[in-house]
C-alpha positions in Angstrom: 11.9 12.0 31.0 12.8 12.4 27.5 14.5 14.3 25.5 13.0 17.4 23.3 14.5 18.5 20.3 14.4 21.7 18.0 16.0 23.8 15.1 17.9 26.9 15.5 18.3 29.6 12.1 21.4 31.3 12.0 23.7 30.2 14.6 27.0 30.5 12.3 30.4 28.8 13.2 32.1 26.0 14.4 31.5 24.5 17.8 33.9 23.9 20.7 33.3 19.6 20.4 34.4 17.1 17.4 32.2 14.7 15.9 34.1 12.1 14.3 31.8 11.6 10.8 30.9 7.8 9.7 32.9 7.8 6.9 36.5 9.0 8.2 37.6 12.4 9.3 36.0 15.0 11.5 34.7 18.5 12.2 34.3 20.7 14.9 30.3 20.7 14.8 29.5 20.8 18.6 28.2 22.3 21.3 27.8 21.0 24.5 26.0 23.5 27.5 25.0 22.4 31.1 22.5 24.5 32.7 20.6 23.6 35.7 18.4 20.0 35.0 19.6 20.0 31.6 22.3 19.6 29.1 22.0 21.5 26.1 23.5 19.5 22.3 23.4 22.2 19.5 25.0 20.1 16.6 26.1 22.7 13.4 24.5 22.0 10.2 28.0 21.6 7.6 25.9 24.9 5.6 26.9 26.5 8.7 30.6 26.2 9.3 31.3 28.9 7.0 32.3 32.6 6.9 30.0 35.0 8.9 30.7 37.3 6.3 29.5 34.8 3.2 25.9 34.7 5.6 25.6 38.3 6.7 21.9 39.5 6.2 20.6 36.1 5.3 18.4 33.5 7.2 19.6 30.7 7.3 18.7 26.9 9.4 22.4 26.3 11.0 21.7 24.0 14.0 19.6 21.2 15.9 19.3 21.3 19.6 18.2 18.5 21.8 17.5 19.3 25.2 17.4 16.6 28.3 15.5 15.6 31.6 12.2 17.7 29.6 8.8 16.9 31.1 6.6 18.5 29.6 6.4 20.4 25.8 6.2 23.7 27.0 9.2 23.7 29.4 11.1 22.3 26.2 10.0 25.2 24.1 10.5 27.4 26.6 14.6 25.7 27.2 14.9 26.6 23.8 13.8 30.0 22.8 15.6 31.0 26.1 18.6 29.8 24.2 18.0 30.8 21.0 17.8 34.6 23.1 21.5 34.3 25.0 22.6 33.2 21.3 21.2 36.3 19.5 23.0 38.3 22.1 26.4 36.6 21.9 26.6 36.3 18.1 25.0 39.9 17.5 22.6 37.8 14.9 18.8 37.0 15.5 18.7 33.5 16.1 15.4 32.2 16.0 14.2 28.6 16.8 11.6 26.5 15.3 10.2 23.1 13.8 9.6 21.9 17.9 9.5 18.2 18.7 8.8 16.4 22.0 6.9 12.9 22.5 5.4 12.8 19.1 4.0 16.5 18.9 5.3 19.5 17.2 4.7 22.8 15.8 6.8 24.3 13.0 6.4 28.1 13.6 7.1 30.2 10.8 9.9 32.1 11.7 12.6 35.4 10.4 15.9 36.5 12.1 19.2 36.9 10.0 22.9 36.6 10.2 24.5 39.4 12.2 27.7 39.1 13.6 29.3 42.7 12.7 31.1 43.1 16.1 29.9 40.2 18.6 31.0 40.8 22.4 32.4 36.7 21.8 35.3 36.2 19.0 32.9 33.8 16.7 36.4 31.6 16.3 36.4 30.8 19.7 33.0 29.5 20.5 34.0 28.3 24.1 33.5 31.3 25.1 30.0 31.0 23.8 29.4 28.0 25.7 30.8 30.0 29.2 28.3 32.6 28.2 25.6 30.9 28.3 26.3 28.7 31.5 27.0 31.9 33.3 23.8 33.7 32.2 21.1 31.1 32.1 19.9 31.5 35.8 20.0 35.8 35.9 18.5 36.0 32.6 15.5 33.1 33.3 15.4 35.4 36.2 15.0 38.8 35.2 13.8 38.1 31.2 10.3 39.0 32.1 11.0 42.2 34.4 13.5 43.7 32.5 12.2 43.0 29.5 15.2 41.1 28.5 13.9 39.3 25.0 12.9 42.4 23.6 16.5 44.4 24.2 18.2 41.6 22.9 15.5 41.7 19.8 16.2 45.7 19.5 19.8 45.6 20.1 20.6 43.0 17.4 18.4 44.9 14.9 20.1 48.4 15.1 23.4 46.7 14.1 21.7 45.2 11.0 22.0 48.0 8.2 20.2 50.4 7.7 20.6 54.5 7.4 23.0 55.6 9.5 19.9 58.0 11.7 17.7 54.6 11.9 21.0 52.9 13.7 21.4 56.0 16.0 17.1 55.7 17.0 17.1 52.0 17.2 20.2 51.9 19.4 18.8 54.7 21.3 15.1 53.3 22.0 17.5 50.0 23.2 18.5 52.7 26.0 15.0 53.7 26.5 13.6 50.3 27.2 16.8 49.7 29.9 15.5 52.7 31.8 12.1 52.1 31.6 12.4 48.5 32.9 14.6 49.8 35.2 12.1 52.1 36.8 9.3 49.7 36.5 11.1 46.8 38.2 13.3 48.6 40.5 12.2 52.2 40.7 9.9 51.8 43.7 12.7 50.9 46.0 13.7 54.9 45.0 10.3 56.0 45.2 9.9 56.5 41.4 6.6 55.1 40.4 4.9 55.0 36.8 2.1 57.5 36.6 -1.2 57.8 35.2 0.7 59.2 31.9 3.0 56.9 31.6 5.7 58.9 33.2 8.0 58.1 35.8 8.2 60.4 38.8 9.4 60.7 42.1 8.0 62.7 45.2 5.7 64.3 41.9 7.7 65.2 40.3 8.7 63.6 36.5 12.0 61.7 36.7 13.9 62.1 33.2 15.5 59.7 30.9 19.0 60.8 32.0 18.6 60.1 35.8 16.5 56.9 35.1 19.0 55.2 32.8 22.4 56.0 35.2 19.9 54.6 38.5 19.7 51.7 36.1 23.6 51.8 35.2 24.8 52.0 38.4 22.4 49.5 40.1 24.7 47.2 37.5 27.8 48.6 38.8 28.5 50.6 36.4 29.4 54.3 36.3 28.3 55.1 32.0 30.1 56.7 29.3 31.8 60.1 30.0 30.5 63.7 30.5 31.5 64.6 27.2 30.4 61.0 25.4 27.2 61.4 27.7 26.4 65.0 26.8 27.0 63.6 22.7 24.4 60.7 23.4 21.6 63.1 24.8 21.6 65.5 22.0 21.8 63.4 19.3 18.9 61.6 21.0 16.9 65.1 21.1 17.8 65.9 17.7 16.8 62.2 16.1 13.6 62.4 17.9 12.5 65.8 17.4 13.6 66.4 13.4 15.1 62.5 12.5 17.8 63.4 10.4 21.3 65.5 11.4 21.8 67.0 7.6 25.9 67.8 7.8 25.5 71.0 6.8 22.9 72.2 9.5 22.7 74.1 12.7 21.9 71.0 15.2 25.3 69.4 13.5 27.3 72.1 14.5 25.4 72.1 18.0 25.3 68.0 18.8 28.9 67.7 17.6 30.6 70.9 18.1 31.6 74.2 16.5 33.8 74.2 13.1 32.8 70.2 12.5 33.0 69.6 9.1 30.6 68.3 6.9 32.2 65.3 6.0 33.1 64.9 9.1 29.3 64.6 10.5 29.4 60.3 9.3 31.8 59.7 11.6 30.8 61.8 14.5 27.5 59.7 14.3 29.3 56.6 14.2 31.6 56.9 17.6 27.4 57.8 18.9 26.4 54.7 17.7 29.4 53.2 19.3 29.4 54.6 22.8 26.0 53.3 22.8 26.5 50.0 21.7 29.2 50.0 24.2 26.5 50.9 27.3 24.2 48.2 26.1 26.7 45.4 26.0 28.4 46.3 29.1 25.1 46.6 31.1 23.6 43.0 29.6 26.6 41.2 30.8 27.1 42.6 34.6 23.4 42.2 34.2 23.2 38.4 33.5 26.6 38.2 35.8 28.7 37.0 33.0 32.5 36.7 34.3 35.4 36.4 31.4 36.9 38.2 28.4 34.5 40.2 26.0 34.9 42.8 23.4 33.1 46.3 23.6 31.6 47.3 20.1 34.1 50.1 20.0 36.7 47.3 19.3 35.4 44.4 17.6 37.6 41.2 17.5 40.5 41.6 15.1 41.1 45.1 16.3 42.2 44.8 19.7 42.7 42.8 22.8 39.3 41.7 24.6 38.5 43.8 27.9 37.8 41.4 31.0 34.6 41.7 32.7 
């Protein structure tokens, strides 16, 4: 067997592993990740060991992987974009693989992703924890990518934390919550008796099941029990209002209803942001009780820097 080899864009940071350099001295470039039949190198470009914040919004190519014990092309390329998915979540960044090489043939897809990292669930200083990540979760998310629909929420997810006005954040992070309790239903529902109709709608016993009830069967079938009445009860109207007139103007009727009566104007930003938040918080927790992960992590709400990592 030999081994296949690849690029990864915008995969920031130093690795966990020293490579002593030819000429004297050494960095911290490396990474090295065992998952079943394989070991995984990801070597860091030096354009790459630098500030997330210098990179932010940019695409960029930061790393070459070569993956082991490969028979065939398309189990290599499949090895790798795999990886280059667990990465996007960890890093909340879109990192995107390309330039593929195995026995002589290769394909150098054109490719886009950028430099994220605003509040990663892994401190980017410590990228062990990286590396634990993606041991942990290779076997549930191989598992469950295609029925729960895993590439894409990771692909939505890192995209509403990219810029943007503040009321496209709230409906990307939002649709990310629609597609975990649609795949939910799809993949699970049946053992409730929820079925996908000729509509498109989910219902049980005939009658329509609603996005509420799907996405806490989906919560809790990850042990979890959601956000609170009050942040719950927040989520669901600014989801209504988004969908059904796509701004919240500060001044206006649905603000004083979705946040509260006597909410100031300028106080509406804000309001939207602890939303954006909770939600953020939902997703992350969910993925990584989903994909079994064990170890510290930091919800959204408090990014690295501002508080101690909660254990999962």
């Amino acid at each position: 067997m030999i081994n296949f080899t690849a690029e990864l864009a915008n995969l920031v940071g130093w690795g966990p592993l020293r490579t002593d350099l030819p000429g004297g001295g050494w960095r911290f470039d490396r990474f090295e990740i065992n998952v079943p039949k394989h070991k995984i190198e990801i070597v860091q470009r030096e354009s790459a060991l630098r500030s997330r914040s210098d990179l932010r919004g940019t695409l960029i190519a930061t790393s070459r992987v070569t993956v082991t014990n490969v028979a065939q092309y398309g189990e290599g390329e499949s090895i790798v974009t795999d990886l280059s998915f667990l990465l996007s979540f960890a890093q909340s960044s879109l990192i995107v693989p390309f330039n593929f090489r195995f026995q002589g043939e290769g394909h150098s897809y054109s490719t886009s992703g950028f430099v994220g990292a605003w509040r990663p669930p892994f401190d980017c200083s410590l990228n062990a924890e990286l590396t634990n990540f993606v041991q942990r979760a290779w076997e549930p998310f191989r598992r469950l990518k295609d029925t729960r629909s895993l590439p894409s929420l990771i692909h939505l997810i890192a995209h509403a934390d990219n810029g943007n006005l503040i009321e496209l954040k709230l409906l990307q992070v939002i649709v990310c919550l629609e597609n975990v309790k649609a795949y939910w239903a799809l993949s699970e529902g049946g053992k409730y008796g929820i079925q996908e109709n000729s509509q498109g709608e989910f219902v049980q016993g005939g009658r329509r099941v609603g996005f509420e009830r799907l996405l806490f069967h989906a919560l809790r079938d990850a042990g979890m029990q959601g956000p609170n009445h009050a942040k719950w009860s927040r989520i669901k109207k600014v989801r209504n209002a988004i969908i059904h007139r796509g701004v919240i103007p500060p001044t206006s009727k649905s603000a004083q209803d979705v946040f509260g009566a006597g909410t100031s104007p300028d106080a509406v930003y804000g309001k939207m942001l602890e939303v954006i938040e909770d939600c953020h918080d939902v997703l992350r927790e969910f993925l990584l009780r989903l994909l079994a992960y064990k170890g510290p992590f930091h919800p959204y709400s408090v990014p690295s820097g501002r508080g101690r990592p909660s254990q999962m």
